[in-house]
TORDRENRO-850441 format. One record per residue (C-alpha): x, y, z; residue in three letters; residue number from 1. Coordinates in Angstrom, 3 decimals. Layout:
// TORDRENRO-850441
<east=X	north=Y	up=Z	r=ALA	k=NUM>
...
This chain:
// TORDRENRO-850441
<east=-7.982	north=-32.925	up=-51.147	r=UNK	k=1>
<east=-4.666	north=-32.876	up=-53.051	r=UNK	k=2>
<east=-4.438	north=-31.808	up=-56.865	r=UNK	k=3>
<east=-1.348	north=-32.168	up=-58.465	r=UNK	k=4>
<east=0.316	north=-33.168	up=-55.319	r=UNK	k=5>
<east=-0.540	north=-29.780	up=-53.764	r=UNK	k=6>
<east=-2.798	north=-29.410	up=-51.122	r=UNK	k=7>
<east=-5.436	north=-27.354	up=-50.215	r=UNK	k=8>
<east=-5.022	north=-26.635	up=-46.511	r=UNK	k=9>
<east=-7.861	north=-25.667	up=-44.008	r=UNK	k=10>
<east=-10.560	north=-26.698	up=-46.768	r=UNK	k=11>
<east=-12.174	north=-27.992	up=-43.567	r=UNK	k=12>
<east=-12.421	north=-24.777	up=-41.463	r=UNK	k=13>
<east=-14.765	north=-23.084	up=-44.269	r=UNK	k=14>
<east=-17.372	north=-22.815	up=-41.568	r=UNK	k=15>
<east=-15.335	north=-20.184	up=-39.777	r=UNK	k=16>
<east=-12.326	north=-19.024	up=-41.730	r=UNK	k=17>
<east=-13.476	north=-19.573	up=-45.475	r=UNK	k=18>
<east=-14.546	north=-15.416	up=-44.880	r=UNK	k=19>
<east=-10.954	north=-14.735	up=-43.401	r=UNK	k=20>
<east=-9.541	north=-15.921	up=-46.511	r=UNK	k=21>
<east=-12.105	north=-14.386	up=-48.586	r=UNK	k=22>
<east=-11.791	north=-10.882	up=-46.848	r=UNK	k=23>
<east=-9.257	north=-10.668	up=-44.654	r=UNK	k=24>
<east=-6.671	north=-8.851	up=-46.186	r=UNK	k=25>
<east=-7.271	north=-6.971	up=-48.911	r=UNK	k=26>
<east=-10.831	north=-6.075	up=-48.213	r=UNK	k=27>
<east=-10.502	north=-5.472	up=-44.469	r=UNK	k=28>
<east=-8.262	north=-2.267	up=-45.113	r=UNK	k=29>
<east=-10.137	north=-1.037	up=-48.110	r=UNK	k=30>
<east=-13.554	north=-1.714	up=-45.613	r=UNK	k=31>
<east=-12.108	north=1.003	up=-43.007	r=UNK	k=32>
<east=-10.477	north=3.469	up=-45.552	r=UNK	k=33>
<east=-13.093	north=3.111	up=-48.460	r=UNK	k=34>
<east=-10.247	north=3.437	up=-50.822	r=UNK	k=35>
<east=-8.233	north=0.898	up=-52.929	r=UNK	k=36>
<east=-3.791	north=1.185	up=-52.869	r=UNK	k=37>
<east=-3.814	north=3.960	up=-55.019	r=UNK	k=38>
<east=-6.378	north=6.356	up=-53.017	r=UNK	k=39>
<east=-8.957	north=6.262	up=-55.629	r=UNK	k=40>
<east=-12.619	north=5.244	up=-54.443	r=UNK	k=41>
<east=-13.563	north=1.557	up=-54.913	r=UNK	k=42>
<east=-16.135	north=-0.861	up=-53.707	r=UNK	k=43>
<east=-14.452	north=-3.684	up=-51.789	r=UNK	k=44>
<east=-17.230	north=-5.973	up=-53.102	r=UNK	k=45>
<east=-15.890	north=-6.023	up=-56.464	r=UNK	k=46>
<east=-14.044	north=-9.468	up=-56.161	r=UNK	k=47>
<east=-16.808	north=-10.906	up=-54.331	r=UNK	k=48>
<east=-18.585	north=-13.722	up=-55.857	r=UNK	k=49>
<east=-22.185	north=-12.917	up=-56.932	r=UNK	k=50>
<east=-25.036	north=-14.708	up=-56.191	r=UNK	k=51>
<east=-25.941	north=-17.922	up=-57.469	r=UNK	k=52>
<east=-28.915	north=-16.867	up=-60.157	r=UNK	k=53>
<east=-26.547	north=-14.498	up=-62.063	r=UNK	k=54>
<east=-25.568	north=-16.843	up=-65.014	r=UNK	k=55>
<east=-22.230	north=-17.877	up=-65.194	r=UNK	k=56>
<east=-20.922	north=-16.308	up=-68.311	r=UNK	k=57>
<east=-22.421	north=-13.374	up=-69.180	r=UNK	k=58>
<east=-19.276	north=-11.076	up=-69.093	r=UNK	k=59>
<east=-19.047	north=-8.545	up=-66.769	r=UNK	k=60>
<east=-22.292	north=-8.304	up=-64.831	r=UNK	k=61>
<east=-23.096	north=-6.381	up=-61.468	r=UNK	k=62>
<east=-22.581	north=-7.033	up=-58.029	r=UNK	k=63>
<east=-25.292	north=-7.084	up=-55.297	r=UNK	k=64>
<east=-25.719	north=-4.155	up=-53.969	r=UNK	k=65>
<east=-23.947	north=-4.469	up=-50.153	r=UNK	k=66>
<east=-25.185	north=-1.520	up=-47.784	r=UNK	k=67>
<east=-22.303	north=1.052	up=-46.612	r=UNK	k=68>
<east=-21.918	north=0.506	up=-42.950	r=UNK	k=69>
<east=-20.498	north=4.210	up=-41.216	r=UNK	k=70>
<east=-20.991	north=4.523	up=-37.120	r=UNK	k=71>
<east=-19.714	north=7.479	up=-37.229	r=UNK	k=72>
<east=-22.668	north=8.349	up=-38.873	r=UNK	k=73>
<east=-25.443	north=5.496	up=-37.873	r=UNK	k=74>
<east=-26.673	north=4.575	up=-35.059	r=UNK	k=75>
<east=-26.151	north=0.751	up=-34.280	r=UNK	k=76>
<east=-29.877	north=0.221	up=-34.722	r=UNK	k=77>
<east=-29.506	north=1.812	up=-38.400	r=UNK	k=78>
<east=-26.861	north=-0.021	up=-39.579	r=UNK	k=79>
<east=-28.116	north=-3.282	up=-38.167	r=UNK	k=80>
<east=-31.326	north=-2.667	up=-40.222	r=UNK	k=81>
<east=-29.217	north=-1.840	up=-43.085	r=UNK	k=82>
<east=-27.750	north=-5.282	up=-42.959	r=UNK	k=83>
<east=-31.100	north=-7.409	up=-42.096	r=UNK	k=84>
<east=-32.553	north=-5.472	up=-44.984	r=UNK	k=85>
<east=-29.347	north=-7.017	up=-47.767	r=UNK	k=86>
<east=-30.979	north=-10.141	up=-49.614	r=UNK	k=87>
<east=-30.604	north=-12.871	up=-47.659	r=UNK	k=88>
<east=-28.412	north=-14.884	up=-50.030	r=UNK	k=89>
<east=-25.216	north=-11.537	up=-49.328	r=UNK	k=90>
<east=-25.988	north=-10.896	up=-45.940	r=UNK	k=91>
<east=-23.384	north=-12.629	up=-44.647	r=UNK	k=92>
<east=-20.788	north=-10.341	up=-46.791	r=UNK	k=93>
<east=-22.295	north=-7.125	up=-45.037	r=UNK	k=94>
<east=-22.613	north=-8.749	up=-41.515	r=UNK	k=95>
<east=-18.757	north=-9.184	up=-42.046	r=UNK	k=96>
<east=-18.419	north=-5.888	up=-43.283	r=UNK	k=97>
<east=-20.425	north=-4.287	up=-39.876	r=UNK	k=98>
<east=-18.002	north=-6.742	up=-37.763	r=UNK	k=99>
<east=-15.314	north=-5.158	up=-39.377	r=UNK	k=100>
<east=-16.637	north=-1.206	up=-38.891	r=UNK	k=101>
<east=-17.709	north=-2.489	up=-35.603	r=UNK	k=102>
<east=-13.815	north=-3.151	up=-34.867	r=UNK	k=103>
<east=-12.353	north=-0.310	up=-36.249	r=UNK	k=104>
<east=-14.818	north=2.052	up=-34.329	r=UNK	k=105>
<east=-15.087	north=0.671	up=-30.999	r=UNK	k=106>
<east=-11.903	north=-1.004	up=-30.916	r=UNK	k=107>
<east=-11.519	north=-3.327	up=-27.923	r=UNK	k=108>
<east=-14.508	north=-2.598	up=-25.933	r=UNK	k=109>
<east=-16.138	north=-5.749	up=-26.777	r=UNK	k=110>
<east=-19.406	north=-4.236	up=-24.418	r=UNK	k=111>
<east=-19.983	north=-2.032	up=-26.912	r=UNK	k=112>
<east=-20.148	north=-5.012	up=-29.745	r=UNK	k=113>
<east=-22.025	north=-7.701	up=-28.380	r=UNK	k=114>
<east=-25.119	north=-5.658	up=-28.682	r=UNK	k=115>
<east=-24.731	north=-5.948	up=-32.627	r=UNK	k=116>
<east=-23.797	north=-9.200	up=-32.396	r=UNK	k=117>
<east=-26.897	north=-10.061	up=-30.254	r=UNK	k=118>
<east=-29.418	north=-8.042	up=-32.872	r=UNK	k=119>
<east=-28.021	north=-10.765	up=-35.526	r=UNK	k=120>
<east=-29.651	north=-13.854	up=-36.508	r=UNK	k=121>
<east=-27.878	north=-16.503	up=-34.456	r=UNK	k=122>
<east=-25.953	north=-17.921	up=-37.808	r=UNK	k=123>
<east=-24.534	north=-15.111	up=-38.556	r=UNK	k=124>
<east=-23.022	north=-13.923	up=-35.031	r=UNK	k=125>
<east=-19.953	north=-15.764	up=-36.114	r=UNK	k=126>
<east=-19.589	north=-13.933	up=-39.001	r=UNK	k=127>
<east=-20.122	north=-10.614	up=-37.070	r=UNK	k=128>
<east=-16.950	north=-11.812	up=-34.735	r=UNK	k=129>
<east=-14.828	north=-12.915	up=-37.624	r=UNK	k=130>
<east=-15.479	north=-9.592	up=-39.108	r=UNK	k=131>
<east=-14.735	north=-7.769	up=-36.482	r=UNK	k=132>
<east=-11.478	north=-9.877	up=-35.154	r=UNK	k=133>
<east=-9.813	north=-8.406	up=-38.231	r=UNK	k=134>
<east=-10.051	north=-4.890	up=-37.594	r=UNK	k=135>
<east=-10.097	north=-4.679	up=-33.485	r=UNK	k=136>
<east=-6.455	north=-3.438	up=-32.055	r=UNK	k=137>
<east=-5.764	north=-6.244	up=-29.584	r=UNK	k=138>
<east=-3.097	north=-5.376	up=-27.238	r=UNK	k=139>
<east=-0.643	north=-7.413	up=-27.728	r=UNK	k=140>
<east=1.536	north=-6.079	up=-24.827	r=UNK	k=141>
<east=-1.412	north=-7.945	up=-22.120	r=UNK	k=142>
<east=-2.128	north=-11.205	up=-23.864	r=UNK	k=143>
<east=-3.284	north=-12.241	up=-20.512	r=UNK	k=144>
<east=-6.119	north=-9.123	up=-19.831	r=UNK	k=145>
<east=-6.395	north=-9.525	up=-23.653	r=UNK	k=146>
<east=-7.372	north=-13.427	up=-23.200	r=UNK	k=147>
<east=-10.067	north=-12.507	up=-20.196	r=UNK	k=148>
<east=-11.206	north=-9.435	up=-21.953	r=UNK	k=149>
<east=-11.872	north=-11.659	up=-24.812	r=UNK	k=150>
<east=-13.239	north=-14.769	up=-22.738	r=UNK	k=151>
<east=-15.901	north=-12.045	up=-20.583	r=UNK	k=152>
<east=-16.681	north=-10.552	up=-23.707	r=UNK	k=153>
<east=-17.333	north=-13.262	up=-26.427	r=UNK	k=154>
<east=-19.289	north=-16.301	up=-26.384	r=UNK	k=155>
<east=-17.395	north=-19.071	up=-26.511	r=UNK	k=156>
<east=-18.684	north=-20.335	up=-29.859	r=UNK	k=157>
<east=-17.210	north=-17.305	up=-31.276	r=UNK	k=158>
<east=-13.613	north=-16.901	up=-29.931	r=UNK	k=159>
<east=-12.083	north=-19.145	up=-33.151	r=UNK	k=160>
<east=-11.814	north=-15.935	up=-35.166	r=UNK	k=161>
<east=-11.300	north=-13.718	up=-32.687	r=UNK	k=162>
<east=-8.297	north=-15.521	up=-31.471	r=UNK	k=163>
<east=-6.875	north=-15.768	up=-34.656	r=UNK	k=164>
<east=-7.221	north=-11.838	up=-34.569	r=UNK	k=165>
<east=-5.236	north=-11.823	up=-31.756	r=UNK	k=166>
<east=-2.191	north=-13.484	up=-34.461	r=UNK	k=167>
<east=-3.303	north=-11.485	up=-37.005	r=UNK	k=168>
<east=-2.651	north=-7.948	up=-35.043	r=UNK	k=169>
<east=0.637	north=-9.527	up=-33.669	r=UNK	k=170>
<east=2.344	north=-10.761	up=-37.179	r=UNK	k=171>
<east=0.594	north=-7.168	up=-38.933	r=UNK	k=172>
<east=2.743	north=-5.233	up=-36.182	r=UNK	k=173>
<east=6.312	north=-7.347	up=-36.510	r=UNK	k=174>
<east=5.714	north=-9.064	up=-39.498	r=UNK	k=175>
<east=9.655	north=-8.217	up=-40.317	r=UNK	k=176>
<east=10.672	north=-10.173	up=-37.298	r=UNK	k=177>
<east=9.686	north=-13.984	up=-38.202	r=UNK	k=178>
<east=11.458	north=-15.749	up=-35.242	r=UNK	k=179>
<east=9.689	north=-13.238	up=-32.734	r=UNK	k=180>
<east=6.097	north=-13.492	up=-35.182	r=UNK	k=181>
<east=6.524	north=-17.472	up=-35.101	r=UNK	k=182>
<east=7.674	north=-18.003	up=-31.641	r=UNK	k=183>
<east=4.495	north=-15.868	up=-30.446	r=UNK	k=184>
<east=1.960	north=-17.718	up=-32.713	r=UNK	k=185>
<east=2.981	north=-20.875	up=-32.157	r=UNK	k=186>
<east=2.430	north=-20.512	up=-28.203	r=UNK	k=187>
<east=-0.472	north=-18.312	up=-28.344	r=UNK	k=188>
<east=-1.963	north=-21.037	up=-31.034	r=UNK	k=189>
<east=-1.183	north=-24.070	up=-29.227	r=UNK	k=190>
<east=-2.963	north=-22.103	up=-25.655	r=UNK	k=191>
<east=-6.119	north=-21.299	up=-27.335	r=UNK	k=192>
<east=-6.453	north=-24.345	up=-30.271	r=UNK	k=193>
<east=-6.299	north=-22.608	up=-33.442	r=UNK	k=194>
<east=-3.424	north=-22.706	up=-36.326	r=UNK	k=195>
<east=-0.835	north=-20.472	up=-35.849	r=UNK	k=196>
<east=-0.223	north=-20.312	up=-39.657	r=UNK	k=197>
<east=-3.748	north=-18.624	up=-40.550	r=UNK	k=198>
<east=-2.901	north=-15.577	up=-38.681	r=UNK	k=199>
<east=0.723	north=-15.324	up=-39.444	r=UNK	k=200>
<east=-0.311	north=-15.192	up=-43.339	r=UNK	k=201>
<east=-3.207	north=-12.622	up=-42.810	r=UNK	k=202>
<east=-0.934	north=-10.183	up=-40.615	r=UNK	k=203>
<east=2.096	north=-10.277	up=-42.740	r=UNK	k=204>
<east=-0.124	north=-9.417	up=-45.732	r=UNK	k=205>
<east=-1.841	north=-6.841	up=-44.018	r=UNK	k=206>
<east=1.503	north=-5.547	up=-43.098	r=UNK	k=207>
<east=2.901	north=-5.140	up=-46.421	r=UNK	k=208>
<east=-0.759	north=-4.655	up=-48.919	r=UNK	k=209>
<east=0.769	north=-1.755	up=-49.880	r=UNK	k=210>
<east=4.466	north=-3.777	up=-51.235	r=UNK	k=211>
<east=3.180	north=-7.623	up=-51.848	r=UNK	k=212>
<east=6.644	north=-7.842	up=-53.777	r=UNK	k=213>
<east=8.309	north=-7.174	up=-50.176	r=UNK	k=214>
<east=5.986	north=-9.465	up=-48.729	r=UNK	k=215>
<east=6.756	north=-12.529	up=-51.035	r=UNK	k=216>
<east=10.523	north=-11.841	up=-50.570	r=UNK	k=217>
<east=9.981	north=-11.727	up=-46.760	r=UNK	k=218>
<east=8.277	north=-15.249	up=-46.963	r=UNK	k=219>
<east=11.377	north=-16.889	up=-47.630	r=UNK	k=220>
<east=12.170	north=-16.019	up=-43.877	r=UNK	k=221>
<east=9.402	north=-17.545	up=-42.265	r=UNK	k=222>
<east=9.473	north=-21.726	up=-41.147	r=UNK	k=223>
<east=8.934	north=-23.978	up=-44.705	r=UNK	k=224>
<east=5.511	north=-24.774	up=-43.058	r=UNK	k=225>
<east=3.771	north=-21.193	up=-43.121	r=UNK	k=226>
<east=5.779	north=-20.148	up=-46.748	r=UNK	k=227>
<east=2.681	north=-21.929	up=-48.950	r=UNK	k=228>
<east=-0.227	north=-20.372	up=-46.627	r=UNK	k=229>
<east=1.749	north=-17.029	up=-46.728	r=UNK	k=230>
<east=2.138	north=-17.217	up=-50.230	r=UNK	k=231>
<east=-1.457	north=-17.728	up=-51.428	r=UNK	k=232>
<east=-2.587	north=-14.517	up=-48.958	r=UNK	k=233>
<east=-0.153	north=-12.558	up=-50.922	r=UNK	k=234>
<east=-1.248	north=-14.201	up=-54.087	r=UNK	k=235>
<east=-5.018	north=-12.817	up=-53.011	r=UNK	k=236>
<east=-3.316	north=-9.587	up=-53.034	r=UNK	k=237>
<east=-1.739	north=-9.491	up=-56.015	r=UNK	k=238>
<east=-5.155	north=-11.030	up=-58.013	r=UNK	k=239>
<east=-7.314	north=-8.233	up=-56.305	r=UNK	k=240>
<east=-5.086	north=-5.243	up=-57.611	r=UNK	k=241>
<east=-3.630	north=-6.565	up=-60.339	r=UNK	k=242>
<east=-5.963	north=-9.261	up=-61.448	r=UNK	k=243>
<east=-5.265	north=-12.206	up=-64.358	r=UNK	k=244>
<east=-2.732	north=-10.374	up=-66.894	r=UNK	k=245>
<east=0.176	north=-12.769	up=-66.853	r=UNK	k=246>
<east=2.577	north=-9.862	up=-67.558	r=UNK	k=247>
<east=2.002	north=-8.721	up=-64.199	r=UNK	k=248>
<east=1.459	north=-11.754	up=-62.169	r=UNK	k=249>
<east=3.402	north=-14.337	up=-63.214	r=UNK	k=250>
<east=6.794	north=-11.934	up=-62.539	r=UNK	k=251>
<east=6.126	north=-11.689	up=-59.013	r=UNK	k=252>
<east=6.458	north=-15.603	up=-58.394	r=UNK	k=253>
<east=9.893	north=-15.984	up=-59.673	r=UNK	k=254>
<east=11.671	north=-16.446	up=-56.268	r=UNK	k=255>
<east=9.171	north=-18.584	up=-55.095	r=UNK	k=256>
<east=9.409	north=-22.174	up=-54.325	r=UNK	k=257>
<east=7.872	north=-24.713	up=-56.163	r=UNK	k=258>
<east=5.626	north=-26.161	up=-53.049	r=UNK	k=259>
<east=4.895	north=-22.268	up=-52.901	r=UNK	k=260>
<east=4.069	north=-21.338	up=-56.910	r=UNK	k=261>
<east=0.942	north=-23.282	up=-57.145	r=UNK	k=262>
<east=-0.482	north=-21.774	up=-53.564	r=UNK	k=263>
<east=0.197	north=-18.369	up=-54.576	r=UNK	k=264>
<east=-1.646	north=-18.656	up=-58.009	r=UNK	k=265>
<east=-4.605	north=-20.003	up=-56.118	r=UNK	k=266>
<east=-4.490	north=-16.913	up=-53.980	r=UNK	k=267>
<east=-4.670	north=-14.499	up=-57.285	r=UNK	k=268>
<east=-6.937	north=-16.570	up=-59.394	r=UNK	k=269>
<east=-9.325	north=-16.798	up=-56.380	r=UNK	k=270>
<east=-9.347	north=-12.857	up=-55.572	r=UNK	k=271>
<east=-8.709	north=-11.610	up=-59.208	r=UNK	k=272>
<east=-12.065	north=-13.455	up=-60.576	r=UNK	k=273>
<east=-15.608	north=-14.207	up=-59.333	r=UNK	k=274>
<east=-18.686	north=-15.856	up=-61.226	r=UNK	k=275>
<east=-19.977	north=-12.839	up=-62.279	r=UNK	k=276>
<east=-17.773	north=-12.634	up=-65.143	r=UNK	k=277>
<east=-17.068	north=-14.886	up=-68.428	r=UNK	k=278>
<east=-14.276	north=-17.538	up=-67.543	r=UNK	k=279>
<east=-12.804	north=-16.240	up=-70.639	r=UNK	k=280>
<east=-10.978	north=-13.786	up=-68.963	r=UNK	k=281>
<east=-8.656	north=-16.838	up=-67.490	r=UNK	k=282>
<east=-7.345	north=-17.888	up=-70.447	r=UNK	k=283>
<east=-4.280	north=-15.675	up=-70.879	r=UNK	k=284>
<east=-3.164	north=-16.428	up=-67.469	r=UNK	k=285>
<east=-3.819	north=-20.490	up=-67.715	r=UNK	k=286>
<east=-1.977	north=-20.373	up=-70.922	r=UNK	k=287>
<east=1.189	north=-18.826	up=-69.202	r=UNK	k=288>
<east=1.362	north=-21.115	up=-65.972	r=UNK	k=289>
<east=3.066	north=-24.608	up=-65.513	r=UNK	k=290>
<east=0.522	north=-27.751	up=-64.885	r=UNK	k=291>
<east=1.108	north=-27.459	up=-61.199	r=UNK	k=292>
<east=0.507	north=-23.716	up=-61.097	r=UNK	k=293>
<east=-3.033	north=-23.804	up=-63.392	r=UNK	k=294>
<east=-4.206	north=-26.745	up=-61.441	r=UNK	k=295>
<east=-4.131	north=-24.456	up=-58.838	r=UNK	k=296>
<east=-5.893	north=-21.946	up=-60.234	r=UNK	k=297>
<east=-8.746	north=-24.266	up=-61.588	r=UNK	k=298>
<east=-9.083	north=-25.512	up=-58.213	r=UNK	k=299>
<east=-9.319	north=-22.235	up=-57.199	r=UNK	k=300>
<east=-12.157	north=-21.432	up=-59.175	r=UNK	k=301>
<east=-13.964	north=-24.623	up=-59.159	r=UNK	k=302>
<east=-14.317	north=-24.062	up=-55.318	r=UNK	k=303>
<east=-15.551	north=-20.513	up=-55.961	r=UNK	k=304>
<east=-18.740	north=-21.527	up=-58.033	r=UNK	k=305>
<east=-19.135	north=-24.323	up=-55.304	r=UNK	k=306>
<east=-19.527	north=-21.696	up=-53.108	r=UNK	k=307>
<east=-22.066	north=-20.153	up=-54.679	r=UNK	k=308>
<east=-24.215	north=-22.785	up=-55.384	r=UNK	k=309>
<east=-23.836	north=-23.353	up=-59.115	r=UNK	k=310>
<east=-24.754	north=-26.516	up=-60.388	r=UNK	k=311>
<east=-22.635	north=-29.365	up=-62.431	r=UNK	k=312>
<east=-24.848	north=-28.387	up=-65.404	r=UNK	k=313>
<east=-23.563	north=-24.755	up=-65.165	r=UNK	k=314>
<east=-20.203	north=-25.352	up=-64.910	r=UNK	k=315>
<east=-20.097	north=-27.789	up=-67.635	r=UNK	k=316>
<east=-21.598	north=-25.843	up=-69.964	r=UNK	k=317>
<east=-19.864	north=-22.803	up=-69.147	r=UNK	k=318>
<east=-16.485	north=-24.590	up=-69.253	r=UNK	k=319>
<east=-16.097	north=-25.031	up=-73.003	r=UNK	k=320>
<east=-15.036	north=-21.190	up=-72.859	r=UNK	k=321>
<east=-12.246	north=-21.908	up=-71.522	r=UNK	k=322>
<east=-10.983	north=-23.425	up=-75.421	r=UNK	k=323>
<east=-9.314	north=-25.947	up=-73.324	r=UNK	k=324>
<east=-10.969	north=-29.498	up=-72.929	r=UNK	k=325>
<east=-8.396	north=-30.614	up=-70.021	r=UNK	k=326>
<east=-8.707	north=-27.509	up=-68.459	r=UNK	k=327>
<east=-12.340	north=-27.771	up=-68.582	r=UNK	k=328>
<east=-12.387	north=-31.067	up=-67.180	r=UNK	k=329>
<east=-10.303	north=-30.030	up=-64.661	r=UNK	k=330>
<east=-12.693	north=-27.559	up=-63.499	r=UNK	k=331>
<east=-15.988	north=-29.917	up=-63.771	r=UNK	k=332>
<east=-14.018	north=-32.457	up=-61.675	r=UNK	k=333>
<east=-12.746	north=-30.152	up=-58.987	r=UNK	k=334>
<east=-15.993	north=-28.185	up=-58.810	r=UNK	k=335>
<east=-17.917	north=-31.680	up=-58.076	r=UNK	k=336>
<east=-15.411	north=-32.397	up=-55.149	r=UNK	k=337>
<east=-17.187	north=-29.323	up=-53.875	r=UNK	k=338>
<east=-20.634	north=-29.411	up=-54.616	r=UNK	k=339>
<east=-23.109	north=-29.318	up=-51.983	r=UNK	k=340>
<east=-20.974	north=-30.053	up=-49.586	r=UNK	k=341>
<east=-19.877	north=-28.077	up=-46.128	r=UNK	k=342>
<east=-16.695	north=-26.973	up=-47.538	r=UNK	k=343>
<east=-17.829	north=-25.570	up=-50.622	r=UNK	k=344>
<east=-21.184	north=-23.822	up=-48.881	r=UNK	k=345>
<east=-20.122	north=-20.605	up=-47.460	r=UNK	k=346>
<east=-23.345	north=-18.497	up=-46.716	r=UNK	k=347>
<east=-23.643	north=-19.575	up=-42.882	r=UNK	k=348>
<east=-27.304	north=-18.042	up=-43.665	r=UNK	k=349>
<east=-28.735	north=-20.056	up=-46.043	r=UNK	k=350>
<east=-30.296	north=-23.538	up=-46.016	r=UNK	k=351>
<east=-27.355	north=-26.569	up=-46.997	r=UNK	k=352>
<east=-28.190	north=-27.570	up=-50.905	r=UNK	k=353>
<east=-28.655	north=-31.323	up=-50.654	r=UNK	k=354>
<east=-25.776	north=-33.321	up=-51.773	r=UNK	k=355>
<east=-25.136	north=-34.539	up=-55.548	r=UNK	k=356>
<east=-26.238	north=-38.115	up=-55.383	r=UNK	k=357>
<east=-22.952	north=-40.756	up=-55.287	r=UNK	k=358>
């Protein structure tokens, strides 16, 4: 799907990597430190959309309640109860979150993981492995023990994610050096049948969370092909610790191309808001931005409440708070694109919502 002429890339990998793009970065660090940038305290799950019977503008409005996962403290048993016993309709968002622990505390010894994996309900063992590919310090100095350490020790059905870890560890550790970051992605991609792009932009974020301004400058080094994708992970960034004040934002876009803009205001309108809060709050921000660039961020949202299973009635209604008819309509039309439909379902542990008759 285009809009405005820009397109939304990898809309058809949602099964897999829709939870990279919603965690990846930002939240993966903050999941292993339990702190936000600035060393203060935070819950991760505070840009996560909420569930789908929280109405949609109600102002600010709290999160499910996601169950802190610590193996240095619980036993794999414990924290796989903890997780079983999250409502169903976020337990995909803590399964991550265990992957994830389950990465940073047992590193590579994937003998040690598939026992979690194995105590999960068999639609969320993905999840589990895309969690944990995040966090997990492949060695990138053995790709090839790497490869059959990963091939012994993960199903097959799983190794998407994981191999896209493998890019991810690479471009977080010489994210500075493009040439060597692209010429090792686009092998390693091309061996195991994944894009080299998604873990180039996840790495290079990671590698810079602390600086996005140093990432976004660095992005003008990389191939024209990754700069968009790069550019909307930084934009998740930026909307997670700076969220929707245009004063802040908008600023760090200047250099930025104009195939790259729109992408990158996805990324920060997608991080910086969920559907537990009034759309209201994305007014100042759509005001500010170009056509192109609040298309984007429309989009953005539209896909988000697809995601979570609101209806066309919902959005409608809740539209007209944006003060904006075209802007509403913009949102109602992309959010239908969406509806019921594989790419805008992301709970891999919930039944599929039948499709909006045609």
């Amino acid at each position: 799907m285009a809009t405005e002429g820009v397109v939304l890339r990898d809309l058809s990998t949602v099964g897999s990597l829709a939870l990279c793009a919603l965690w990846c970065g930002w939240v993966g660090a903050t999941l292993v430190s339990g702190t936000s940038q600035s060393g203060e305290p935070r819950s991760p799950l505070q840009a996560v959309p909420a569930a789908a019977d929280i109405p949609l503008a109600v102002g600010e409005a709290g999160l499910p309640d996601i169950p802190t996962i610590d193996l240095r403290q619980q036993s794999m048993d414990e924290a796989v109860q903890a997780v079983l016993e999250t409502p169903q309709a976020h337990r995909w968002m803590a399964v991550f979150s265990l992957g994830e622990q389950v990465g940073a505390h047992h590193g590579r010894d994937l003998a040690k993981a598939r026992p979690f994996a194995l105590a999960l309900p068999d639609a969320l063992q993905g999840t589990f492995y895309n969690g944990l590919a995040h966090t997990a310090p492949w060695d990138i100095e053995d790709v090839g023990a790497q490869v059959e350490a990963i091939e012994a020790g993960v199903p097959e059905a799983h190794r998407k994610g994981i191999w896209i870890g493998v890019l991810i560890r690479y471009a977080t550790l010489h994210g500075d050096d493009p040439e060597g970051v692209v010429a090792f992605a686009s092998s390693f991609a091309a061996a195991h049948g994944v894009d080299a792009v998604d873990g180039v932009r996840i790495g290079v974020q990671q590698r810079y969370r602390a600086d996005p301004a140093k990432a976004l400058t660095l992005l003008g080094r990389y191939p024209e092909e990754y700069q968009a994708a790069m550019a909307e992970e930084v934009g998740w960034r930026v909307g997670s610790e700076l969220g929707l004040d245009p004063e802040k934002v908008i600023p760090l876009a200047k250099d930025l191309s104009a195939e790259s803009r729109p992408r990158f205001f996805h990324g920060a309108c997608r991080s910086a808001w969920n559907p537990s809060v009034s759309l209201g709050v994305l007014r100042p921000l759509l005001g500010a931005l170009a056509q192109t660039e609040r298309s984007q961020c429309l989009t953005a949202v539209g896909f988000a409440l697809a995601q979570v299973g609101r209806s066309s009635a919902q959005v409608a209604q809740a539209a007209g708070i944006l003060g904006n008819a075209e802007w509403a309509a913009t949102l109602v039309e992309v959010h239908g694109q969406f509806e019921g439909t594989e790419q805008g379902w992301l709970n891999p542990d919930l039944e599929r919502p039948e499709p909006p008759p045609h």
